[in-house]
GUGU-129739 format. One record per residue (C-alpha): residue in three letters; x, y, z; residue number from 0. Coordinates in Angstrom, 3 decimals. Example, Ala and Ser with C-alpha at 12.3 -4.5 7.8 and 13.67 -1.06 7.14 Angstrom:
['Ala', [12.300, -4.500, 7.800], 0] ['Ser', [13.670, -1.060, 7.140], 1] 
END
This chain:
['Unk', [-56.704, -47.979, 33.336], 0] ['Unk', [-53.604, -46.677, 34.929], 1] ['Unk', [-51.973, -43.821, 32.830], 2] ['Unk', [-49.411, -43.277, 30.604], 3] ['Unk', [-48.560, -40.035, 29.565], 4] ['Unk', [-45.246, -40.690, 27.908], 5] ['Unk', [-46.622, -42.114, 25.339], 6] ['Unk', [-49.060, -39.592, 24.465], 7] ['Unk', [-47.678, -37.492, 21.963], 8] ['Unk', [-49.885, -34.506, 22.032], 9] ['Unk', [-47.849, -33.170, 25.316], 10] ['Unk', [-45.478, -31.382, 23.766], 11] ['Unk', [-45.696, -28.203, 26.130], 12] ['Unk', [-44.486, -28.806, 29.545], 13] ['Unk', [-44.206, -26.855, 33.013], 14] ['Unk', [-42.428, -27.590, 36.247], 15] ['Unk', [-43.463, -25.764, 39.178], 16] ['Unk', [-41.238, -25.346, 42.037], 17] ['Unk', [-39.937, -21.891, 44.079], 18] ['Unk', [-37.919, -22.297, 47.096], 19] ['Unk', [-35.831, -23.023, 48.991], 20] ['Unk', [-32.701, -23.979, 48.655], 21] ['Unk', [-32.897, -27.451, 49.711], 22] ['Unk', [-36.301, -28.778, 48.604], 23] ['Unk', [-34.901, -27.333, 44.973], 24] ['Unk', [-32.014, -29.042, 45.588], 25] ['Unk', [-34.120, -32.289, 46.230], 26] ['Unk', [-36.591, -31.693, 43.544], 27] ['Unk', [-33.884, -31.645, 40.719], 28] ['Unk', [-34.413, -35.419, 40.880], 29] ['Unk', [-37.811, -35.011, 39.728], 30] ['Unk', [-37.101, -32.375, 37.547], 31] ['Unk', [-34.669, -34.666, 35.826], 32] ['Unk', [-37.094, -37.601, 35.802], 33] ['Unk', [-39.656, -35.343, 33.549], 34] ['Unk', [-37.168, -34.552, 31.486], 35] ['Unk', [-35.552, -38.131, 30.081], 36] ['Unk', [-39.194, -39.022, 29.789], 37] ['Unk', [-40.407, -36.573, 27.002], 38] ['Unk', [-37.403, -36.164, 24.920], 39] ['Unk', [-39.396, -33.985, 22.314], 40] ['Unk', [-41.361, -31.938, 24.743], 41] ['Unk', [-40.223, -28.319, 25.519], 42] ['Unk', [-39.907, -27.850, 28.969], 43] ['Unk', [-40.117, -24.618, 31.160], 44] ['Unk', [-39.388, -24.191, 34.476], 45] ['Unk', [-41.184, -21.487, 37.496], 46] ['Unk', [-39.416, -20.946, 40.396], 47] ['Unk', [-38.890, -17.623, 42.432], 48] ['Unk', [-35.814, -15.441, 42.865], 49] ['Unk', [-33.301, -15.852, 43.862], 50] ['Unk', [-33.230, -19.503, 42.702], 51] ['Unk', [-33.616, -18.911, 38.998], 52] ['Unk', [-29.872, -18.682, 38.917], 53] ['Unk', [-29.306, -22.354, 40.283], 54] ['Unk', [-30.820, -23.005, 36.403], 55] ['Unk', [-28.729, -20.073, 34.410], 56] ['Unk', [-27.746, -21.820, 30.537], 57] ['Unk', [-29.532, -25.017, 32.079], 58] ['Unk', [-30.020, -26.839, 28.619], 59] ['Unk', [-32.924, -28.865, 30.334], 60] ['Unk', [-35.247, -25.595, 30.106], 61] ['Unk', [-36.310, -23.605, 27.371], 62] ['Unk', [-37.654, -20.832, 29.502], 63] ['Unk', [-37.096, -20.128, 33.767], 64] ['Unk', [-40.141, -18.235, 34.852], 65] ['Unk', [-38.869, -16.287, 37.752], 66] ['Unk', [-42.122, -14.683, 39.508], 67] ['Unk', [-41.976, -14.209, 43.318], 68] ['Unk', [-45.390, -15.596, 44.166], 69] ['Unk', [-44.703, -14.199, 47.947], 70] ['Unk', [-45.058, -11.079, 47.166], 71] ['Unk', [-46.448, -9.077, 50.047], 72] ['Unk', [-46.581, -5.887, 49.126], 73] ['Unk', [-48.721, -6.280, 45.886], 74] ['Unk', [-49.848, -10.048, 46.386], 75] ['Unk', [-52.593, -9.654, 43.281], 76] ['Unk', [-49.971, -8.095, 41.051], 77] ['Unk', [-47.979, -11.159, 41.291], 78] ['Unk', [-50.838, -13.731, 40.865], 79] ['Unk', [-51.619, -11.652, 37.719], 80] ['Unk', [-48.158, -11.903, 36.201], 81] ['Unk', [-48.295, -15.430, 36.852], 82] ['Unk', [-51.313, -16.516, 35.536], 83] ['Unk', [-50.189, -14.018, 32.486], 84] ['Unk', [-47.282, -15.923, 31.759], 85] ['Unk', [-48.436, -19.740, 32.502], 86] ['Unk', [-51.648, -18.886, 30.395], 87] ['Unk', [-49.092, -17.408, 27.546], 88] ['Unk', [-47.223, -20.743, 27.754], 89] ['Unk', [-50.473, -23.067, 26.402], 90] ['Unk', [-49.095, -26.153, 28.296], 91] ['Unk', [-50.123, -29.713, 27.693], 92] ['Unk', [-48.665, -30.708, 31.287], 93] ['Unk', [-47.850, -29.239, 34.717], 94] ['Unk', [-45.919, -30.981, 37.086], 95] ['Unk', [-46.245, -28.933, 40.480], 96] ['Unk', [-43.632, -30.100, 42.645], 97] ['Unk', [-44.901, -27.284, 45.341], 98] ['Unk', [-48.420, -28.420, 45.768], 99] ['Unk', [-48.816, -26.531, 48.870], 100] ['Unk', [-52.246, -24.300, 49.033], 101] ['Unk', [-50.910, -21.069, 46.882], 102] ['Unk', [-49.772, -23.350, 43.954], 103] ['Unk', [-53.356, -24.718, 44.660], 104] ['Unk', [-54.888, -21.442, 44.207], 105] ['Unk', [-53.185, -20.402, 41.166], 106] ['Unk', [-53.851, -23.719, 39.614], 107] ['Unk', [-57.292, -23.264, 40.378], 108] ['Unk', [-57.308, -19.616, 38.552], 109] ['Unk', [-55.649, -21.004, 35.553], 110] ['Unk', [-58.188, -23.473, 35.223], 111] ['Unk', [-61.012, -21.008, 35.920], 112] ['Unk', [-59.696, -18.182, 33.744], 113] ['Unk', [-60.391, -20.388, 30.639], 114] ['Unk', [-56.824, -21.921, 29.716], 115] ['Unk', [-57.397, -25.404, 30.831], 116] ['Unk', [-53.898, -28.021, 31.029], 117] ['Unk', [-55.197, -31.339, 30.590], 118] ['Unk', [-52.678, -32.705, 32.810], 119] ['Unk', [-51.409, -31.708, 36.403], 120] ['Unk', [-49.338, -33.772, 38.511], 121] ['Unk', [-49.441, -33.050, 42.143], 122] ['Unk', [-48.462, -34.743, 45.238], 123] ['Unk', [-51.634, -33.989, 47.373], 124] ['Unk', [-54.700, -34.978, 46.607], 125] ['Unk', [-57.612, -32.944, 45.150], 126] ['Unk', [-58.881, -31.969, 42.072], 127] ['Unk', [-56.456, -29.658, 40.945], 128] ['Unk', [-54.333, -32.342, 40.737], 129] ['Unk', [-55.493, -35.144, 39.072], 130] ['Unk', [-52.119, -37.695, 39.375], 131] ['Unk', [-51.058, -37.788, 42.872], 132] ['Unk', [-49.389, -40.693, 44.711], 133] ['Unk', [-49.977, -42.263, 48.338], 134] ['Unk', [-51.147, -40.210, 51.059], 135] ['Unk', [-49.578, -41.502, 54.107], 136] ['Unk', [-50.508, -41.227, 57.647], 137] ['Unk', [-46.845, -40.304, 58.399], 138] ['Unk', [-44.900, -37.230, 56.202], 139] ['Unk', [-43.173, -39.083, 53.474], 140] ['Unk', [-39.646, -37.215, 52.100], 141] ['Unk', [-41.531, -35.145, 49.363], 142] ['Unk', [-39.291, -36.487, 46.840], 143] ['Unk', [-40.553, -39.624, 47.498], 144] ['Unk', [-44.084, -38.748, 47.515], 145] ['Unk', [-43.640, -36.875, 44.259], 146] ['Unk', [-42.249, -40.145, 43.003], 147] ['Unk', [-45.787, -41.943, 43.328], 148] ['Unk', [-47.387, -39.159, 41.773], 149] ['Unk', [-44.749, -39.680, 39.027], 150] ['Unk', [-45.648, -43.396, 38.443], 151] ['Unk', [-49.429, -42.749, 38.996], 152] ['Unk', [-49.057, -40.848, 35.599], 153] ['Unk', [-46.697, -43.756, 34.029], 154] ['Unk', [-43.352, -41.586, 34.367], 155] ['Unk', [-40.738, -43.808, 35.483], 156] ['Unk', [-39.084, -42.003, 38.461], 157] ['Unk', [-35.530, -43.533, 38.629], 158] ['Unk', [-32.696, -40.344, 39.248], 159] ['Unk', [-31.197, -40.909, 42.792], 160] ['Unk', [-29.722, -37.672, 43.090], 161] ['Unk', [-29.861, -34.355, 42.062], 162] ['Unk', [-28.725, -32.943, 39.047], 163] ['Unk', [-27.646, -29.064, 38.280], 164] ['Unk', [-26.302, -28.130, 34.823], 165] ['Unk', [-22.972, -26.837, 36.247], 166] ['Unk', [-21.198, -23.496, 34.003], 167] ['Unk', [-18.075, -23.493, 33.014], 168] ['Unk', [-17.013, -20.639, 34.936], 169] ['Unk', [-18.126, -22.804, 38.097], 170] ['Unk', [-16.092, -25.714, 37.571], 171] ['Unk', [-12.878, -23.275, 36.974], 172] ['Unk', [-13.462, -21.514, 40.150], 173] ['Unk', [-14.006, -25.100, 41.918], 174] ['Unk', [-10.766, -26.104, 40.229], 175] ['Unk', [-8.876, -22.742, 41.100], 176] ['Unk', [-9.588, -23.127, 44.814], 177] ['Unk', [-8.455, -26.846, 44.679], 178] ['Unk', [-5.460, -25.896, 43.177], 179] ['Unk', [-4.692, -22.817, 45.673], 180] ['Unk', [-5.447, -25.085, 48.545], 181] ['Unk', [-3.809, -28.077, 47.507], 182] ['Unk', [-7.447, -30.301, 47.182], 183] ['Unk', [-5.929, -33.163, 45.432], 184] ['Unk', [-9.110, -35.677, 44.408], 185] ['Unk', [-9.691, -38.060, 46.931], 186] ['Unk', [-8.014, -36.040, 49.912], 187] ['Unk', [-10.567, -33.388, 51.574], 188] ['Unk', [-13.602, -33.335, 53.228], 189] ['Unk', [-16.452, -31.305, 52.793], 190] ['Unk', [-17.862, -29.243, 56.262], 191] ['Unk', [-21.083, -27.844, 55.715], 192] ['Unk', [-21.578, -26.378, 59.719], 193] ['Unk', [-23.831, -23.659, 58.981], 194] ['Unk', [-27.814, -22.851, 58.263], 195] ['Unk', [-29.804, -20.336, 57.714], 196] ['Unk', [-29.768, -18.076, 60.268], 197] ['Unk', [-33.545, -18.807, 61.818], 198] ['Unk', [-32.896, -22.176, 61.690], 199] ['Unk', [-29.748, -22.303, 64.259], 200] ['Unk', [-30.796, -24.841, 66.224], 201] ['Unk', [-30.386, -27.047, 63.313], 202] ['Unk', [-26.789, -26.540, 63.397], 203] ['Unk', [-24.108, -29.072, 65.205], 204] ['Unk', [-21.917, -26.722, 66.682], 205] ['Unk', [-18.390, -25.725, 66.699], 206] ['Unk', [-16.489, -28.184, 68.722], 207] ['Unk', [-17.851, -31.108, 67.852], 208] ['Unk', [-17.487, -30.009, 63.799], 209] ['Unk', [-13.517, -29.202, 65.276], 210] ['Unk', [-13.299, -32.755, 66.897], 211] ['Unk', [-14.233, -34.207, 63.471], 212] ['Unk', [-12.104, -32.407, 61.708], 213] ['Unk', [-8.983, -33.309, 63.976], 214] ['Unk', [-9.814, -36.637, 64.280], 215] ['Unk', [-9.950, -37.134, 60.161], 216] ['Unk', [-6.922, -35.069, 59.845], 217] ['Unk', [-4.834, -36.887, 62.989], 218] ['Unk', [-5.734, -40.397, 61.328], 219] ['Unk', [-4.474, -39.742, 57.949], 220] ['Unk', [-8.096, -40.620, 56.616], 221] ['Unk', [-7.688, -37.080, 54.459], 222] ['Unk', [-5.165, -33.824, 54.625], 223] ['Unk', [-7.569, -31.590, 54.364], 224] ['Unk', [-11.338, -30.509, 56.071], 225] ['Unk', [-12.591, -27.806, 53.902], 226] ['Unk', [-15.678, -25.423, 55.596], 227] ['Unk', [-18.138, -24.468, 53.340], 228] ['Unk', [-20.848, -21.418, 54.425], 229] ['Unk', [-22.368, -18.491, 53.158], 230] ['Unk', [-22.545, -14.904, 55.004], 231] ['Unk', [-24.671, -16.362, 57.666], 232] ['Unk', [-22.016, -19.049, 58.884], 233] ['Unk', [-18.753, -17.151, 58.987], 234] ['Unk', [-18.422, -17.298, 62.157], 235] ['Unk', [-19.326, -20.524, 63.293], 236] ['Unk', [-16.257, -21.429, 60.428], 237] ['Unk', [-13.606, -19.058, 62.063], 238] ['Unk', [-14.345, -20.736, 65.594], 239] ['Unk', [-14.161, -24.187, 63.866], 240] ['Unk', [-10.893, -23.446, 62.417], 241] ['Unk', [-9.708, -22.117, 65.346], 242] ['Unk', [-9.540, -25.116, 66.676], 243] ['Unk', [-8.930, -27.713, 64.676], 244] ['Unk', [-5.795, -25.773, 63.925], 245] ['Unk', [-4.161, -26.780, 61.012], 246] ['Unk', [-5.328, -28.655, 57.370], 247] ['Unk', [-8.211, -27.278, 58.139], 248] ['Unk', [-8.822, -24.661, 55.105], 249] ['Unk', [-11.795, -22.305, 55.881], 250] ['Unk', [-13.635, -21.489, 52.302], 251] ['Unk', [-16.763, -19.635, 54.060], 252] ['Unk', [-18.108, -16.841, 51.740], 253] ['Unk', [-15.715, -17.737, 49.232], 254] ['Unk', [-17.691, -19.694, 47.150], 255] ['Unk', [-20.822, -19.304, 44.690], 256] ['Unk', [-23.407, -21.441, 45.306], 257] ['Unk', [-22.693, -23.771, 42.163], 258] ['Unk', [-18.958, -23.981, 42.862], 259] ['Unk', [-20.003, -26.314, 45.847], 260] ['Unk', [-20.974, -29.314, 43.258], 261] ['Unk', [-17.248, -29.416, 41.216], 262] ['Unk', [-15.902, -29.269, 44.766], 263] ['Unk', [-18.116, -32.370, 46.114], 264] ['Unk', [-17.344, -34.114, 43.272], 265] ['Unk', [-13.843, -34.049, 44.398], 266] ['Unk', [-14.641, -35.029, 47.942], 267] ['Unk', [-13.498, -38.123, 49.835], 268] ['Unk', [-16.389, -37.492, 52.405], 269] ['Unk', [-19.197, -34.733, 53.498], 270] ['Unk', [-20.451, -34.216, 56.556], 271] ['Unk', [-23.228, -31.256, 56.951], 272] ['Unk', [-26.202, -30.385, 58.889], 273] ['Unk', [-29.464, -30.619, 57.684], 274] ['Unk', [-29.080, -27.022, 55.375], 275] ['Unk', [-29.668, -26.648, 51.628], 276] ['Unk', [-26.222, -26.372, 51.092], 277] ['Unk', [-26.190, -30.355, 51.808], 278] ['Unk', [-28.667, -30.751, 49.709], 279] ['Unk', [-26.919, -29.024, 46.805], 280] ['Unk', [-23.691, -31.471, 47.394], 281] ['Unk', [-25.822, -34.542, 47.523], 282] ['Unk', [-25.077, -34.308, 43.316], 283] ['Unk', [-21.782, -36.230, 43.997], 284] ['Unk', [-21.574, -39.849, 44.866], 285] ['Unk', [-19.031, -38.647, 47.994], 286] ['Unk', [-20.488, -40.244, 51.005], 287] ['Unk', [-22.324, -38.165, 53.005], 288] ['Unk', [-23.668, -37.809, 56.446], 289] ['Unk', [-26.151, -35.264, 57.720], 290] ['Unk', [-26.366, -34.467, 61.443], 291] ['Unk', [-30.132, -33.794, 62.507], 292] ['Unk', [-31.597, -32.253, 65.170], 293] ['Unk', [-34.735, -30.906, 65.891], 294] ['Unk', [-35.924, -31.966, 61.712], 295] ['Unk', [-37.262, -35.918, 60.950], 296] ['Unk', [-34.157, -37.281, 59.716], 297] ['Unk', [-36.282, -39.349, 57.475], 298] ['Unk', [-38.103, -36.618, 55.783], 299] ['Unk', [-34.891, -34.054, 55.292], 300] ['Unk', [-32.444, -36.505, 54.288], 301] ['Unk', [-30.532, -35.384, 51.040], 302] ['Unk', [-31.072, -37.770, 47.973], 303] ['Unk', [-28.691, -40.658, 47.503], 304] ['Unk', [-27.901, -43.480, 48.667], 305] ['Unk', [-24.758, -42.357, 49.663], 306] ['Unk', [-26.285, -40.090, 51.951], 307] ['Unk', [-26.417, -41.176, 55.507], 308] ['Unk', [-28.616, -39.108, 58.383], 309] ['Unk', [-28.174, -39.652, 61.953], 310] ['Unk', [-30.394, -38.598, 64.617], 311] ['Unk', [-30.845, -39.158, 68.406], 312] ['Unk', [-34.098, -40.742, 69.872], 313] ['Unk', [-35.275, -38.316, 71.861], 314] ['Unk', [-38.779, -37.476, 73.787], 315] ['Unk', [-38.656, -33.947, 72.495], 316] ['Unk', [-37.760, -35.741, 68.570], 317] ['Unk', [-38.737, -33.858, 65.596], 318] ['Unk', [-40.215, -30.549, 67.355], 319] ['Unk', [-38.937, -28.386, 64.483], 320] ['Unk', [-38.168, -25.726, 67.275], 321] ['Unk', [-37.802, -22.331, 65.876], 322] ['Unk', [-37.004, -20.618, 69.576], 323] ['Unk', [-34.444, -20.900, 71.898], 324] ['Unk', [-33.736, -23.934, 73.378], 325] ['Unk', [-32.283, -23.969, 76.865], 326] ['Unk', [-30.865, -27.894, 76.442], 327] ['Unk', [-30.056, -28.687, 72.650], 328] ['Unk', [-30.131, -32.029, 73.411], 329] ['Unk', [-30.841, -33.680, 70.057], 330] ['Unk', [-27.444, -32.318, 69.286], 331] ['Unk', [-25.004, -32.793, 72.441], 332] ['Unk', [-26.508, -36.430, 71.856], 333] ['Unk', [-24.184, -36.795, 68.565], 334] ['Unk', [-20.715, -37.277, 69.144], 335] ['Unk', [-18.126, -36.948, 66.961], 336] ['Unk', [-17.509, -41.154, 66.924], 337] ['Unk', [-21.156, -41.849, 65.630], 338] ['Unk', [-20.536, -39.602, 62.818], 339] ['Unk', [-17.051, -41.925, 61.592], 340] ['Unk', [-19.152, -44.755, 62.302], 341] ['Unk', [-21.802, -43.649, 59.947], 342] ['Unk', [-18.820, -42.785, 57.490], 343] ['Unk', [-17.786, -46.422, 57.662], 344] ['Unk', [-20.535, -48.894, 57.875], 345] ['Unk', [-23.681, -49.668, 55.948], 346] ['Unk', [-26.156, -48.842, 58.572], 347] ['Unk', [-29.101, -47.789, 56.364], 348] ['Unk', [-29.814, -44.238, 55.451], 349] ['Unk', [-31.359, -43.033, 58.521], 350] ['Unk', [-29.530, -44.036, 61.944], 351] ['Unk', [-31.441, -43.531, 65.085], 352] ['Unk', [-28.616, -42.684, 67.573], 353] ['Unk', [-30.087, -44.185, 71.544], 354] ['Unk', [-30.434, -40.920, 73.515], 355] ['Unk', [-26.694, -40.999, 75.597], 356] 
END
């Protein structure tokens, strides 16, 4: 008999496991969000590591954010303790573990073990911590898609396309200050995202062909203004950009907090980004998107939405998730600027597979 916890009334205790990063939070918020429409009644807590925990500050979704760095090298047992302290303190009728790697594994297992049994756990991996998983397929699935089955395999209707972030009211004002400042009339800027993490350079596009964009948009009246967002890491790369694309291009690197980016997508006529959390986080607005890949499967690190459009060359080398230096960066030189507006324009699926130029 396929499942249908919904309608059982007795879970009235819920927890939603997920700690980093950035992006798969980002992603995840669609699950998140999912859990939530379908028990109304149930209180609902959420466990995710600093610094994340602010992404959900006065998030009316959760009663309680259980912020417990689980990666804790230096005393590794201390944190396992605190967690199992405070999941065993919350008596929950239902996990949902949208990590299910081996460490939320573990700590699943020790809950279970230490006496305080949750009669449901959602997964997506099999195994017998988690009793409702979805589809294990030969190739990697997006893991919001995976965590979808596991959804339905428990009779929760997984339907949110996007993410979702309850955004402060100090947020939107700042979004709405810079708009002002900058002249970011609704409808009239694009949103840059060049930038990554640091260790993950080799994900990022690069600084002319971000600048040819930019001029191209500007030069054809298709908006008046490129905006760069970027945190400490991408500063840089920004100055260069604006540099030259010269001018309406308005460089906003390290000027915003990380919620601010969401009013300001909303605004958006278009986004273009690499594959870096901070897309992610701006896949909450309908603004059509498209996210550059390079050495990541475009399939599995596309941003939620169906407005959200990833290109990618074929390549022999495809999908090597290279974390050293590369002495031809050819997954990116492959992408020029003119793929990227014809993404923009047509209905060409989510994923594009560019042919190697």
């Amino acid at each position: 008999m396929p499942a249908h916890l919904p309608q059982d009334a007795s879970i009235r205790r819920i927890l939603i496991i997920k700690w980093s990063a950035l992006g798969d939070i980002a992603m995840s918020t669609c699950i998140m969000e999912d859990v939530v429409r379908a028990f109304p009644q149930a209180e609902i807590d959420l466990n995710t590591m600093p610094p994340w925990d602010r992404l959900f500050t006065g998030d009316p979704r959760f009663s309680r954010v259980l912020a417990i760095n689980v990666r804790d090298r230096k005393h590794p047992w201390r944190a396992v303790w605190q967690w199992l302290r405070e999941v065993r303190r919350g008596r929950y009728d239902l996990i949902v573990d949208l990590q299910s790697n081996d460490r939320s594994r573990l700590l699943l297992s020790l809950l279970q073990w230490s006496g305080r049994r949750t009669r449901h756990i959602i997964g997506n991996r099999s195994g017998r911590v988690w009793p409702f998983s979805g589809r294990q397929p030969d190739q990697p699935l997006n893991p919001v898609d995976r965590m979808r089955d596991s959804l339905r395999a428990a009779g929760i209707p997984a339907r949110t396309a996007r993410p979702v972030f309850h955004i402060a009211a100090h947020n939107r004002e700042r979004a709405q200050a810079l708009q002002h400042r900058h002249g970011l009339q609704p409808g009239n800027y694009a949103l840059f995202y060049p930038g990554c993490q640091a260790a993950g350079y080799l994900k990022r596009w690069g600084e002319a062909p971000y600048a040819e964009l930019a001029r191209r948009l500007l030069d054809s009246g298709r908006v008046q203004r490129v905006v760069l967002i970027g945190s400490a890491d991408e500063m840089e790369d920004c100055r260069n950009i604006a540099a030259l694309a010269g001018e309406g291009v308005v460089n906003l690197c390290g000027e915003t907090e990380v919620l601010d980016i969401v009013p300001l997508a909303l605004g958006a006529a278009l986004q273009v980004g690499n594959d870096t959390g901070t897309a992610h986080l701006a896949a909450a607005s309908s603004a059509p998107m498209v996210v550059v890949c390079g050495p990541t499967d475009a399939f599995r690190v596309r941003p939620q939405g169906d407005n959200v459009i990833a290109i990618q060359a074929q390549l022999p080398c495809i999908n090597c998730y290279c974390r050293h230096p590369c002495d031809h960066h050819s997954c990116m030189k492959a992408i020029h600027p003119e793929y990227v507006l014809q993404a923009l324009d047509g209905k060409q699926g989510n994923v594009v597979m560019l042919p190697a130029s």
